[in-house]
N, CA, C and O atoms as a CHARMM CRD file, in Angstrom:
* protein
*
  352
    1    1 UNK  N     -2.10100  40.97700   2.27600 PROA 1      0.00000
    2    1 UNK  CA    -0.80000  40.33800   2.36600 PROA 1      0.00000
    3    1 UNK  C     -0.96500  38.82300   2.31800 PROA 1      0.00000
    4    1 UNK  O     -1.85900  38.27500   2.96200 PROA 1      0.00000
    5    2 UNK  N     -0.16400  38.18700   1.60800 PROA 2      0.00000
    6    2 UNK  CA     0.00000  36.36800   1.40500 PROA 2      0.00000
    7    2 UNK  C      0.68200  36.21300   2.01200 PROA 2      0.00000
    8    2 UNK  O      1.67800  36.92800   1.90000 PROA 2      0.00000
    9    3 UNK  N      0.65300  35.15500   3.11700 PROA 3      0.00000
   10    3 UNK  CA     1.81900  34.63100   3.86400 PROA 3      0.00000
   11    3 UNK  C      2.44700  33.61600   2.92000 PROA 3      0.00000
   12    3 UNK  O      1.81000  33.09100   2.00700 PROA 3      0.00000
   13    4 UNK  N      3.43900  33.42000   3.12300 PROA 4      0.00000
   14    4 UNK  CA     3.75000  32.14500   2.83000 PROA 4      0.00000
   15    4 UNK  C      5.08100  31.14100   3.11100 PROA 4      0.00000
   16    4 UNK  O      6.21700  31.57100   3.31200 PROA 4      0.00000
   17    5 UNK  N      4.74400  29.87200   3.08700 PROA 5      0.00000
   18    5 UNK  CA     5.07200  29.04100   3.73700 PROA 5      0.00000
   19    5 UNK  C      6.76000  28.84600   3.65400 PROA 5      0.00000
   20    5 UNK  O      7.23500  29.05500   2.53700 PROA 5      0.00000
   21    6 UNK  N      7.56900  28.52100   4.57400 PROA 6      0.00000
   22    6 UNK  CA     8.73200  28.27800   4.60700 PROA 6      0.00000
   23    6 UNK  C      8.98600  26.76300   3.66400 PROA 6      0.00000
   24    6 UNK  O     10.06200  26.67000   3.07200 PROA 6      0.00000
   25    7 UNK  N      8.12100  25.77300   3.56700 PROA 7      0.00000
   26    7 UNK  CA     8.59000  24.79500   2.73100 PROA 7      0.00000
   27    7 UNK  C      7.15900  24.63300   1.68700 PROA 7      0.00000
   28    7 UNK  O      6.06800  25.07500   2.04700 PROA 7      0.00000
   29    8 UNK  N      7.32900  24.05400   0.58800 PROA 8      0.00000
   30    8 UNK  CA     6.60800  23.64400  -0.29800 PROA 8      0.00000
   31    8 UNK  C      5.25400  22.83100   0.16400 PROA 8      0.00000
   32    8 UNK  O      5.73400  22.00700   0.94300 PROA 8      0.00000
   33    9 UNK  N      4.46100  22.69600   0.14500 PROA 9      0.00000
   34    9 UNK  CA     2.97200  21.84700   0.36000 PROA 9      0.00000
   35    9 UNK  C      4.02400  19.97800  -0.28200 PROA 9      0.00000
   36    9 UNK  O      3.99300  18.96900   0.42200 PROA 9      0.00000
   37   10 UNK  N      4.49200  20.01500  -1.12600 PROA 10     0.00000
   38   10 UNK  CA     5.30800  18.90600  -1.09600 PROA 10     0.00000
   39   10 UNK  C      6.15300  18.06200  -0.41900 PROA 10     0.00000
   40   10 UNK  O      6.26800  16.86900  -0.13800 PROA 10     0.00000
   41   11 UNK  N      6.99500  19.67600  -0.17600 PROA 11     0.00000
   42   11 UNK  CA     8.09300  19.11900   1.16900 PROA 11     0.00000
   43   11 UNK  C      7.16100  18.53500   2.48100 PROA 11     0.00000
   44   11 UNK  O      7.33100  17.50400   3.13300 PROA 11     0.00000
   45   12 UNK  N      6.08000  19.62500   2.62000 PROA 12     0.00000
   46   12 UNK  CA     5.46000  19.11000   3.81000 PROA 12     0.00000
   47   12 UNK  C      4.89000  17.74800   3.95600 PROA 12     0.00000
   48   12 UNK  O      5.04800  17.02100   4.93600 PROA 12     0.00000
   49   13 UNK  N      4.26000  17.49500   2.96200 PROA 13     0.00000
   50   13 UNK  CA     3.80400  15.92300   2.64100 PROA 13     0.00000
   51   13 UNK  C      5.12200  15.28200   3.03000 PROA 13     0.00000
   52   13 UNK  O      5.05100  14.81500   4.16600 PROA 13     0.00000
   53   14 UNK  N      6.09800  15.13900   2.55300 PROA 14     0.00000
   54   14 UNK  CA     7.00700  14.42800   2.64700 PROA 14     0.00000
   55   14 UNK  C      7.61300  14.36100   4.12900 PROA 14     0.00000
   56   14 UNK  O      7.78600  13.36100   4.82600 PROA 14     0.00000
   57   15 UNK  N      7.90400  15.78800   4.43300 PROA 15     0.00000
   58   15 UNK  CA     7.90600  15.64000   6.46300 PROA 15     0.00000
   59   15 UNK  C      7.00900  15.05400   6.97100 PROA 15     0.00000
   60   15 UNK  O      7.43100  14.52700   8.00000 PROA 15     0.00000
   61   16 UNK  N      5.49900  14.75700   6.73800 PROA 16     0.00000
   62   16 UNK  CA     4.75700  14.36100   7.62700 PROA 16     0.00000
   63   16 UNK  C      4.55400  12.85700   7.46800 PROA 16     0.00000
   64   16 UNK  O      4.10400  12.19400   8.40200 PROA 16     0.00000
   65   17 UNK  N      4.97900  12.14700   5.94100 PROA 17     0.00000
   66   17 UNK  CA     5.07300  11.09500   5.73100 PROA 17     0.00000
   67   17 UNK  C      6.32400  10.11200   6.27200 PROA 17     0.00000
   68   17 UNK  O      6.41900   8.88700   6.19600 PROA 17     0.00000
   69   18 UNK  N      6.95800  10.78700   6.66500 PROA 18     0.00000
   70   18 UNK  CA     8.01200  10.27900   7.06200 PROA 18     0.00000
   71   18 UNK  C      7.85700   9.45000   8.42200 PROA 18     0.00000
   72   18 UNK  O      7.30600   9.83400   9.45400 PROA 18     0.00000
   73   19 UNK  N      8.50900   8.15700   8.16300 PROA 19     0.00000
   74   19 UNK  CA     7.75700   7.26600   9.66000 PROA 19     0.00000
   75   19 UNK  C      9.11500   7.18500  10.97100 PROA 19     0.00000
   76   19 UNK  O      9.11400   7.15700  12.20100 PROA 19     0.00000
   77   20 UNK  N     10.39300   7.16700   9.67600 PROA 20     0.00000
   78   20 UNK  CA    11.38600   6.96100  11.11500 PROA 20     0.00000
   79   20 UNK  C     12.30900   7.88000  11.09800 PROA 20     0.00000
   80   20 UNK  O     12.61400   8.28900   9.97800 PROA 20     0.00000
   81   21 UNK  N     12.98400   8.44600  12.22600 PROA 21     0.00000
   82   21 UNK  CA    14.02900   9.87500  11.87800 PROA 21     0.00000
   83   21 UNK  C     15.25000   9.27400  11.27100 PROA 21     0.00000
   84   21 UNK  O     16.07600   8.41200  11.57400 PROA 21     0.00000
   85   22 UNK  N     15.01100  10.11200  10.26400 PROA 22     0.00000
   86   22 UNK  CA    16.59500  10.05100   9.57700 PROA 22     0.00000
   87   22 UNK  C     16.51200   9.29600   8.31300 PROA 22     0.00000
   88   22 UNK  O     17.52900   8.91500   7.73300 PROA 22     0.00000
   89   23 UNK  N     15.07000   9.02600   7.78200 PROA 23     0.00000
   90   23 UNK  CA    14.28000   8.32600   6.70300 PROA 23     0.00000
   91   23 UNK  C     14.52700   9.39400   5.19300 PROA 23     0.00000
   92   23 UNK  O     14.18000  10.56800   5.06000 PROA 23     0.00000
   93   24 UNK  N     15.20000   8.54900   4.24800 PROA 24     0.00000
   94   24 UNK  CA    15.53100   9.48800   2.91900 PROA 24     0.00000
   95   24 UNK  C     13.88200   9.40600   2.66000 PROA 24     0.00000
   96   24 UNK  O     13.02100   8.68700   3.16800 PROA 24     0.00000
   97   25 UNK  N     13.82200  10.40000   1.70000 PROA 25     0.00000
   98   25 UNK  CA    13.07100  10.73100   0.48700 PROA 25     0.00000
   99   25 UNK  C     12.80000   9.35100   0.23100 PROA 25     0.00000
  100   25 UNK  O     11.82300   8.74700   0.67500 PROA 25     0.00000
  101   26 UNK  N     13.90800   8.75300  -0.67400 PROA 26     0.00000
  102   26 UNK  CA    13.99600   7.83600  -1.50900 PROA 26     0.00000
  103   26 UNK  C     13.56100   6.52900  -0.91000 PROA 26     0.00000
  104   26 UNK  O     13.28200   5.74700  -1.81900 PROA 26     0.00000
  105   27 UNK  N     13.36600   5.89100   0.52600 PROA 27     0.00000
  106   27 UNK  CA    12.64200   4.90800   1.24400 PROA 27     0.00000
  107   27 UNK  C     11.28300   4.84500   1.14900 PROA 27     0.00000
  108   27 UNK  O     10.66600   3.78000   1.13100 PROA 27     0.00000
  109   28 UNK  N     10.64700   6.21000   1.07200 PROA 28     0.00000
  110   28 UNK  CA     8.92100   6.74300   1.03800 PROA 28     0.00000
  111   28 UNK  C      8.33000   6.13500   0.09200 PROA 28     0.00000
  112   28 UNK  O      8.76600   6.27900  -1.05000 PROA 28     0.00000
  113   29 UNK  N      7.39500   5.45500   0.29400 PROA 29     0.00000
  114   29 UNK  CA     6.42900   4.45100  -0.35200 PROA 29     0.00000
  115   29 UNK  C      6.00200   5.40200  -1.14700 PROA 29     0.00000
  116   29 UNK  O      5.65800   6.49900  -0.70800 PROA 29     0.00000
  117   30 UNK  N      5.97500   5.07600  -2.47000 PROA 30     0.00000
  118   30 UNK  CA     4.95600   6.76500  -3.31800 PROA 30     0.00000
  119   30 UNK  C      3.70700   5.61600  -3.90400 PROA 30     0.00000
  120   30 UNK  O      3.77600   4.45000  -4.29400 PROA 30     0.00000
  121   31 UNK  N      2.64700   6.52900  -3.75200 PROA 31     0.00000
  122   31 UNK  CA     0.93700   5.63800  -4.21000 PROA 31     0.00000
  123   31 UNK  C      0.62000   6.82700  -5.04300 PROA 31     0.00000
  124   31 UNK  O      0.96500   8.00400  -4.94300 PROA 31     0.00000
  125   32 UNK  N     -0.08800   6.23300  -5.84200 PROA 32     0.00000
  126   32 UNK  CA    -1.18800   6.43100  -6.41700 PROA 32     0.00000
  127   32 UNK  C     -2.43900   5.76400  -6.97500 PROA 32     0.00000
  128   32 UNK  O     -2.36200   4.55700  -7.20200 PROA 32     0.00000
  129   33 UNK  N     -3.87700   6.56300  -7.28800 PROA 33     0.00000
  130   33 UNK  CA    -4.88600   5.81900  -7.74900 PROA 33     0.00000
  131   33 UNK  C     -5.19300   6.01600  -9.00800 PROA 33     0.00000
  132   33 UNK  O     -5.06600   7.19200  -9.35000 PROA 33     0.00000
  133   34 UNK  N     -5.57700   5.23800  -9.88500 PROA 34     0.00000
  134   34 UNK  CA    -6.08800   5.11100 -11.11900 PROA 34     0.00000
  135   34 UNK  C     -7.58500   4.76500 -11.00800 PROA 34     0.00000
  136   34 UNK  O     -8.03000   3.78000 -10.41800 PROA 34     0.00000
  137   35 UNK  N     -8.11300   5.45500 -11.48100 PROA 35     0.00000
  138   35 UNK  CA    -9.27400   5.02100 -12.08600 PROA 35     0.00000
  139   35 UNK  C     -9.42000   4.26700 -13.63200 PROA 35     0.00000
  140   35 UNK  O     -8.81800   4.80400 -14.56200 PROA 35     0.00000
  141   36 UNK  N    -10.06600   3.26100 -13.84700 PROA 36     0.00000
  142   36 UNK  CA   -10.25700   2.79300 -15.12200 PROA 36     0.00000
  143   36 UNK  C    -11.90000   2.05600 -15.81200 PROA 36     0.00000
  144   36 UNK  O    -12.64200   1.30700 -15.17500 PROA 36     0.00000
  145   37 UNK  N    -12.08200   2.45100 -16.97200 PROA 37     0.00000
  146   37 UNK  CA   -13.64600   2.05000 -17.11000 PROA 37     0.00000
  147   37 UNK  C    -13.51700   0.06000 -17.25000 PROA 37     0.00000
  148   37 UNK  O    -12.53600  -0.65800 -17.44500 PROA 37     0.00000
  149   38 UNK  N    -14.90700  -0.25200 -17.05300 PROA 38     0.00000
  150   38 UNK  CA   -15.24100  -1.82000 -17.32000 PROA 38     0.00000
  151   38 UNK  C    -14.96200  -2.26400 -18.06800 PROA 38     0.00000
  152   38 UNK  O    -15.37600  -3.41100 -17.90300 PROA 38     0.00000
  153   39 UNK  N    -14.10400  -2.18400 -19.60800 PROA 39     0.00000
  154   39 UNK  CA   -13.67400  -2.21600 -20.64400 PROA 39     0.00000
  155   39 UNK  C    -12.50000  -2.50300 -20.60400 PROA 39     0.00000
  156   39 UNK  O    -12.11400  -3.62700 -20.92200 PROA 39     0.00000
  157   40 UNK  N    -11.81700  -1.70000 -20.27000 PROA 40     0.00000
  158   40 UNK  CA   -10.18300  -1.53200 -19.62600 PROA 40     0.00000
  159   40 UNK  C     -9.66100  -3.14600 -18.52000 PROA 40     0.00000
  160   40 UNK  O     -8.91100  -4.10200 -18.71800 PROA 40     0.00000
  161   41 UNK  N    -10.59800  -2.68100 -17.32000 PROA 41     0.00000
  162   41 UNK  CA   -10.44200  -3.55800 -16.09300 PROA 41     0.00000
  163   41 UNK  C    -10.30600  -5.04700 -17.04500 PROA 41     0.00000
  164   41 UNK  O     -9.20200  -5.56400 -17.21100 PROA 41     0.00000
  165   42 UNK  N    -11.35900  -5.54300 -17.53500 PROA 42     0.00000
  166   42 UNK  CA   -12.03000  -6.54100 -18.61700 PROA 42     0.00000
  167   42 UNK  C    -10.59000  -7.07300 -19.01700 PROA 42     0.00000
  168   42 UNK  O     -9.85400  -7.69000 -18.24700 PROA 42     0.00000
  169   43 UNK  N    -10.27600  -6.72700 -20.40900 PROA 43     0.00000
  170   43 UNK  CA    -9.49200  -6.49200 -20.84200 PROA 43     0.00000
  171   43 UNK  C     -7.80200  -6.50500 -19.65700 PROA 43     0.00000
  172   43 UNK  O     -7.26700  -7.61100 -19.73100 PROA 43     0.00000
  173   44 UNK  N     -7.26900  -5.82000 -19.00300 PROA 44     0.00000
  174   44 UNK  CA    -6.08000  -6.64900 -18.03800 PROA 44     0.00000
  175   44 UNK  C     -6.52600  -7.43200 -17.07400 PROA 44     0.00000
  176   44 UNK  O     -5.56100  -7.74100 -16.37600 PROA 44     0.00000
  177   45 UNK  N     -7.53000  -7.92200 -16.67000 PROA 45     0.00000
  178   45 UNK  CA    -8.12700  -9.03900 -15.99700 PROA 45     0.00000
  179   45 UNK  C     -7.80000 -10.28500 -16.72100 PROA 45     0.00000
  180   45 UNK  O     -7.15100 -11.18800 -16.19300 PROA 45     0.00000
  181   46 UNK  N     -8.32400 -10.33900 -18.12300 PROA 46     0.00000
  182   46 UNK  CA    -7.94000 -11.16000 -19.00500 PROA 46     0.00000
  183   46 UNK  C     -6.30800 -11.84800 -19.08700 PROA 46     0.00000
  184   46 UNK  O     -5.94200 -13.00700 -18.89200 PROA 46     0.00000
  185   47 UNK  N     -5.60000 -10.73100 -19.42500 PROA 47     0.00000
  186   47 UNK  CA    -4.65300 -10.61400 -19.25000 PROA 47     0.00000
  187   47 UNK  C     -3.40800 -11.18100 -18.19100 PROA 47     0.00000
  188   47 UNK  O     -2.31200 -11.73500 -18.28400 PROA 47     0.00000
  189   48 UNK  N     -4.26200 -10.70100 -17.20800 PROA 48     0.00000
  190   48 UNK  CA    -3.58800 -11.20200 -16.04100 PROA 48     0.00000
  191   48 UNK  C     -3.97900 -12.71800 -15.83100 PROA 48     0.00000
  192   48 UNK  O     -3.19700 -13.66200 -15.71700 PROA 48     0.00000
  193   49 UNK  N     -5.48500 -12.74900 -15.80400 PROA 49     0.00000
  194   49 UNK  CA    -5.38700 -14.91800 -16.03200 PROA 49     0.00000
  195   49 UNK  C     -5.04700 -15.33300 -16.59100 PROA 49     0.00000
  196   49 UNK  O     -5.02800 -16.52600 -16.28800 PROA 49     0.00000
  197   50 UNK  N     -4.36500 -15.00400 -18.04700 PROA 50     0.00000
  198   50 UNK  CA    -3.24500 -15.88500 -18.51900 PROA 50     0.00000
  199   50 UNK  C     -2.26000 -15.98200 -17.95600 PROA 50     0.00000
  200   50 UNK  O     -2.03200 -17.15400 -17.65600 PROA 50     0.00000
  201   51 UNK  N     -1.48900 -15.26700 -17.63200 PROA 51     0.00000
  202   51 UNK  CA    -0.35800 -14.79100 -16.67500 PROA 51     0.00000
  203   51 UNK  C     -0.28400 -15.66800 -15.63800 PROA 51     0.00000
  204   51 UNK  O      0.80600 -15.85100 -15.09800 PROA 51     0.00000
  205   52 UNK  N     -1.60800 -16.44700 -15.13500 PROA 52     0.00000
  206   52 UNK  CA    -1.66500 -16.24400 -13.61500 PROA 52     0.00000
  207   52 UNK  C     -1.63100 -15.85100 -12.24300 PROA 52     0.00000
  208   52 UNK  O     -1.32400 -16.41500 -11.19300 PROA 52     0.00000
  209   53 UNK  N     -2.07500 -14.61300 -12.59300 PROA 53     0.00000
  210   53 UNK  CA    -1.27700 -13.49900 -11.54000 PROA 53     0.00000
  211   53 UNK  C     -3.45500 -12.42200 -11.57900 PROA 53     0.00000
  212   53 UNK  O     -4.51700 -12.43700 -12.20100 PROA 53     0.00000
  213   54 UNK  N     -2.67000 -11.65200 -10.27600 PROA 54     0.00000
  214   54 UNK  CA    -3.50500 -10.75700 -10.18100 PROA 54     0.00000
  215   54 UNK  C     -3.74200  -9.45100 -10.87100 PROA 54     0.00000
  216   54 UNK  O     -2.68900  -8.86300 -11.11500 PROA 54     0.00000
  217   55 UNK  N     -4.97200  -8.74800 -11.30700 PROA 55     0.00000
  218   55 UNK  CA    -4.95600  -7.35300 -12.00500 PROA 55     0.00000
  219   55 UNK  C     -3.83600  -6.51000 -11.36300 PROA 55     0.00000
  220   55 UNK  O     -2.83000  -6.43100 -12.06800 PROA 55     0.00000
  221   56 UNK  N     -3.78400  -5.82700 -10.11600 PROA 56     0.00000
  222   56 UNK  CA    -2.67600  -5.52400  -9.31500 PROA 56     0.00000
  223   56 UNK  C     -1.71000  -5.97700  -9.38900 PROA 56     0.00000
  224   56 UNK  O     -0.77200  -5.18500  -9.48000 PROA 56     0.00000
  225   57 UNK  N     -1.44900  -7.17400  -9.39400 PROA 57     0.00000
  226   57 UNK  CA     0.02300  -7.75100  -9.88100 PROA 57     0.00000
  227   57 UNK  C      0.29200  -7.04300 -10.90800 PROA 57     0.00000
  228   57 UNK  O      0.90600  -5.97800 -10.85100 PROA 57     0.00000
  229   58 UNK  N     -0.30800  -7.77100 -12.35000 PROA 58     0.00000
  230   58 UNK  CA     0.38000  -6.89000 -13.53500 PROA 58     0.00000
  231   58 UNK  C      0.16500  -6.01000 -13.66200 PROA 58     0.00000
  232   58 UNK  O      0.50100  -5.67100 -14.79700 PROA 58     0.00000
  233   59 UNK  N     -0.60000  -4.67000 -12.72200 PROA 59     0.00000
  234   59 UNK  CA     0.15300  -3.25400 -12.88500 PROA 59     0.00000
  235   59 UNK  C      1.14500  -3.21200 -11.90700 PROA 59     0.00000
  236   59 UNK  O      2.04500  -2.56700 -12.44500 PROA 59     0.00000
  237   60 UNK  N      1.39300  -3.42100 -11.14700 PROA 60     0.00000
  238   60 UNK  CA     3.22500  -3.18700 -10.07600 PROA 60     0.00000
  239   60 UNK  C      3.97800  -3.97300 -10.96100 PROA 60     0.00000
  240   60 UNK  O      4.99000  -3.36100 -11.30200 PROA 60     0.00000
  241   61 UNK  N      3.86700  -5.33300 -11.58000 PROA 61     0.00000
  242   61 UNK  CA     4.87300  -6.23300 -12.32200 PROA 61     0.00000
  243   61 UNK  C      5.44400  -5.81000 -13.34000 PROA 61     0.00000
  244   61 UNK  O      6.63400  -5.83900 -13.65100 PROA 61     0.00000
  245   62 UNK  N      4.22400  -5.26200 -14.05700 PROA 62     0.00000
  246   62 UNK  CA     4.49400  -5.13700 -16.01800 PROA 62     0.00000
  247   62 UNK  C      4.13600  -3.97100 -16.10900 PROA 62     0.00000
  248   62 UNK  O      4.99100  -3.09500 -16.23400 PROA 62     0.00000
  249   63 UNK  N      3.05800  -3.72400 -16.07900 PROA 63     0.00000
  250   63 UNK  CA     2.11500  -2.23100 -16.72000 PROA 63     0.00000
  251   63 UNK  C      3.23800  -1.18900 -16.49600 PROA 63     0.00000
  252   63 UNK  O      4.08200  -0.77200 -17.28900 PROA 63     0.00000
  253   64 UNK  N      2.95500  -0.80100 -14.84700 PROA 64     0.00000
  254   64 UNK  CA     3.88200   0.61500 -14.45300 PROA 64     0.00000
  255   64 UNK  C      5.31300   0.29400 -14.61000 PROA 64     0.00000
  256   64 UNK  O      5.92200   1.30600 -14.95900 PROA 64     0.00000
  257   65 UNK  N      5.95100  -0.56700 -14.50300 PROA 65     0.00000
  258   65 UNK  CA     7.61700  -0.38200 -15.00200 PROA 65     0.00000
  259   65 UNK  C      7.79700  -0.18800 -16.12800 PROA 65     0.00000
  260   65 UNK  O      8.49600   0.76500 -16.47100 PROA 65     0.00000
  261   66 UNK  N      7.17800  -1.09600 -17.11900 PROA 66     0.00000
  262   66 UNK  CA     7.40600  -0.53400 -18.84800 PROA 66     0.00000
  263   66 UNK  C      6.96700   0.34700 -18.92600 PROA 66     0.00000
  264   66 UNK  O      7.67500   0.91700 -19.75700 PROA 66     0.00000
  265   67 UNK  N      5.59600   1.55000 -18.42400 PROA 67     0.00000
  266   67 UNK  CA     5.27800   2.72500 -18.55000 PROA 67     0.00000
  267   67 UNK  C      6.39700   4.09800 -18.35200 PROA 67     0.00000
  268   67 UNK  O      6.73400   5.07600 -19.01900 PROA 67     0.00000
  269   68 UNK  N      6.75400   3.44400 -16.89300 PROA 68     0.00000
  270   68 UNK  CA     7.82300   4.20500 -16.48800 PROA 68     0.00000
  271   68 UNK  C      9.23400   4.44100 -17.48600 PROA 68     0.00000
  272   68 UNK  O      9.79500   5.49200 -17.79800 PROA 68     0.00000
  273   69 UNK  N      9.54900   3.03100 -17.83900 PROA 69     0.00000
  274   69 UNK  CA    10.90900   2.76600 -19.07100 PROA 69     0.00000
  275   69 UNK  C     10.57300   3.54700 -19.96400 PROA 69     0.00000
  276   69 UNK  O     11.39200   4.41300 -20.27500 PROA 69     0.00000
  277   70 UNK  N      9.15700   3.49600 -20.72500 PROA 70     0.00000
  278   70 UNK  CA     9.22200   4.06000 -22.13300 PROA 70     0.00000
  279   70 UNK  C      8.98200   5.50400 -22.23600 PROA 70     0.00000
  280   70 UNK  O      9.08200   6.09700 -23.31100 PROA 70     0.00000
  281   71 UNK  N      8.50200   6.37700 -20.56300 PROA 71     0.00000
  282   71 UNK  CA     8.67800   7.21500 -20.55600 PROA 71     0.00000
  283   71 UNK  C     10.04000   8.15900 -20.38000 PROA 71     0.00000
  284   71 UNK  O     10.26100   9.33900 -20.65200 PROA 71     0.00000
  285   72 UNK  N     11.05800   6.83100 -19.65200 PROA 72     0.00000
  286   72 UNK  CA    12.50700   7.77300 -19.70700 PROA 72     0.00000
  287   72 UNK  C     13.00600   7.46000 -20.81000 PROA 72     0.00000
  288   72 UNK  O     13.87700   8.29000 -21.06900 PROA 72     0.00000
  289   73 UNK  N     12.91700   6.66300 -21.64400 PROA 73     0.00000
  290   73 UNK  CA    13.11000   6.63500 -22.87400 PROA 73     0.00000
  291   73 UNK  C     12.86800   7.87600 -23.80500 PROA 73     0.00000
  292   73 UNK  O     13.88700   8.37100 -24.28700 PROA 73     0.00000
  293   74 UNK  N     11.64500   8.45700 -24.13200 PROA 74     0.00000
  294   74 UNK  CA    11.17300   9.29900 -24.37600 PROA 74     0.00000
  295   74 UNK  C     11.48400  10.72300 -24.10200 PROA 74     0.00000
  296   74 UNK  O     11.24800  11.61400 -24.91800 PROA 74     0.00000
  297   75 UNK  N     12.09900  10.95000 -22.76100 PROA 75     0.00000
  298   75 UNK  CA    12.29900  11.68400 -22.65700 PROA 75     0.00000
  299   75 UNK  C     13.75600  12.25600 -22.58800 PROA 75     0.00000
  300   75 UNK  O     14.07500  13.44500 -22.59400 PROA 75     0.00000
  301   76 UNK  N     14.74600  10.92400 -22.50900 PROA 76     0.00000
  302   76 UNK  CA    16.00500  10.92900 -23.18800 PROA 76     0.00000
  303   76 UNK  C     16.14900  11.59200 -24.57700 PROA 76     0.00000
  304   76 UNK  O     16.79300  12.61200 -24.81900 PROA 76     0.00000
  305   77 UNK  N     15.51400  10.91700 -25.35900 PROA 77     0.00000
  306   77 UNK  CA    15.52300  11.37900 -26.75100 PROA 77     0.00000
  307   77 UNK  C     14.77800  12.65500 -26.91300 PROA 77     0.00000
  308   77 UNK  O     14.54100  12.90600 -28.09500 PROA 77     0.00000
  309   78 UNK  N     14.40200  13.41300 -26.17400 PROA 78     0.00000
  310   78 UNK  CA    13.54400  14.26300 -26.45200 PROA 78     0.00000
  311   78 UNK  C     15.43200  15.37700 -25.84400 PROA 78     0.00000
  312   78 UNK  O     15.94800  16.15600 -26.64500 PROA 78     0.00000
  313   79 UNK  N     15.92700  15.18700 -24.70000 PROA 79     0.00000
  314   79 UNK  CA    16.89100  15.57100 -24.20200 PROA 79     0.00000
  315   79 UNK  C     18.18600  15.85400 -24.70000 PROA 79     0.00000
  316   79 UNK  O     18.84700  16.84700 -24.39900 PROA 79     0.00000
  317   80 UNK  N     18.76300  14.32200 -26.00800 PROA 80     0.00000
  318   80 UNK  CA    19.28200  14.61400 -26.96100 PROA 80     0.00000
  319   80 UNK  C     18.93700  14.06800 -28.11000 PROA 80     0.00000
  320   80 UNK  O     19.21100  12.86900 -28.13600 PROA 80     0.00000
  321   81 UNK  N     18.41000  14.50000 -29.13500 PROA 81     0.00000
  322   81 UNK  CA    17.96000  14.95000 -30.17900 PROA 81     0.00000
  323   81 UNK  C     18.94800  14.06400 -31.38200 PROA 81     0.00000
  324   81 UNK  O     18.37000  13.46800 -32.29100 PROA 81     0.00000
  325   82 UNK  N     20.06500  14.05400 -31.30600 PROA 82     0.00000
  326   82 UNK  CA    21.28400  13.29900 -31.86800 PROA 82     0.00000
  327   82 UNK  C     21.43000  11.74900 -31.82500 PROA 82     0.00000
  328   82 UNK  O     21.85700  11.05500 -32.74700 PROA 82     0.00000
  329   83 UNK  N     20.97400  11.28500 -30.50900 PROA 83     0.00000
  330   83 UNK  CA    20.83300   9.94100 -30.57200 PROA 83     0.00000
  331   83 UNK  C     19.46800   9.48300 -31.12500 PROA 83     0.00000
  332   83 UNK  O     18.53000  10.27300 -31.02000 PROA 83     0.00000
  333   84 UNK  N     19.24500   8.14300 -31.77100 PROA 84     0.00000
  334   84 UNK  CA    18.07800   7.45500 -32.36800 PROA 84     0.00000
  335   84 UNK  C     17.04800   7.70700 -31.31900 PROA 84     0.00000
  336   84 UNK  O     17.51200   7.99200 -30.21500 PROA 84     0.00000
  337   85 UNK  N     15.78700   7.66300 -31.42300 PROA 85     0.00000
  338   85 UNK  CA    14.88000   7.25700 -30.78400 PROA 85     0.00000
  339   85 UNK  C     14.48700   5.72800 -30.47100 PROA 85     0.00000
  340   85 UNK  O     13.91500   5.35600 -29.44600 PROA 85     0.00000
  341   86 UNK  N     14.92100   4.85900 -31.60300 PROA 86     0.00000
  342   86 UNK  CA    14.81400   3.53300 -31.48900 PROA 86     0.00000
  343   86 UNK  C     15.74600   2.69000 -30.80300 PROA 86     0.00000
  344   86 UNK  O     16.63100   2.06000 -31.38400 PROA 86     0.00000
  345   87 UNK  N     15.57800   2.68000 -29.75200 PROA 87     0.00000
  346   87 UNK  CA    16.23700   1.67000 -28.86800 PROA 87     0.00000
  347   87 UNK  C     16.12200   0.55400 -28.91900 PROA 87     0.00000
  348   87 UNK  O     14.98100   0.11800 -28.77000 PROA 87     0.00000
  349   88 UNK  N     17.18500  -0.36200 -29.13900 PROA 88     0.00000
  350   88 UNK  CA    16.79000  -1.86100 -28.39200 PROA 88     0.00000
  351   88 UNK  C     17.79900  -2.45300 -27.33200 PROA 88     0.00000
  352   88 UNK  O     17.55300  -3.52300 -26.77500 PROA 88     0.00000
């Protein structure tokens, strides 16, 4: 016999992450880690000293928001089929 759980391994993360009662979803700090080779790092290091800013900076600043955009982008058009793909 499998027991199983009254909430999701997700939900639970999310109950246990929770710091103050009565805290949405939507307040919860969400992380993640990337790994990237010496090539890569190199390369937005560069990047970022033009900028003046830190590697970390321009992934929270630039990197992950346009990642994020061009993925709802993408997946708009994937959603309806009728509108262009080319946005501006």
């Amino acid at each position: 016999m499998i027991a199983q759980s009254s909430l999701s391994s997700y939900n639970k993360t999310i109950h246990f992450r929770r710091g103050k009662p009565g805290q949405r979803e939507s307040d919860l700090n969400h992380k993640f880690m990337q790994t990237i080779g010496d090539e890569m790092f190199e390369e937005l290091e560069k990047i970022a000293t033009e900028k003046g800013i830190r590697v970390q900076t321009l992934l929270r600043a630039v990197i992950i928001p346009e990642w994020v955009q061009r993925k709802r982008l993408s997946k708009n058009s994937r959603l309806n089929p009728t509108k262009s793909s080319d946005v501006k």
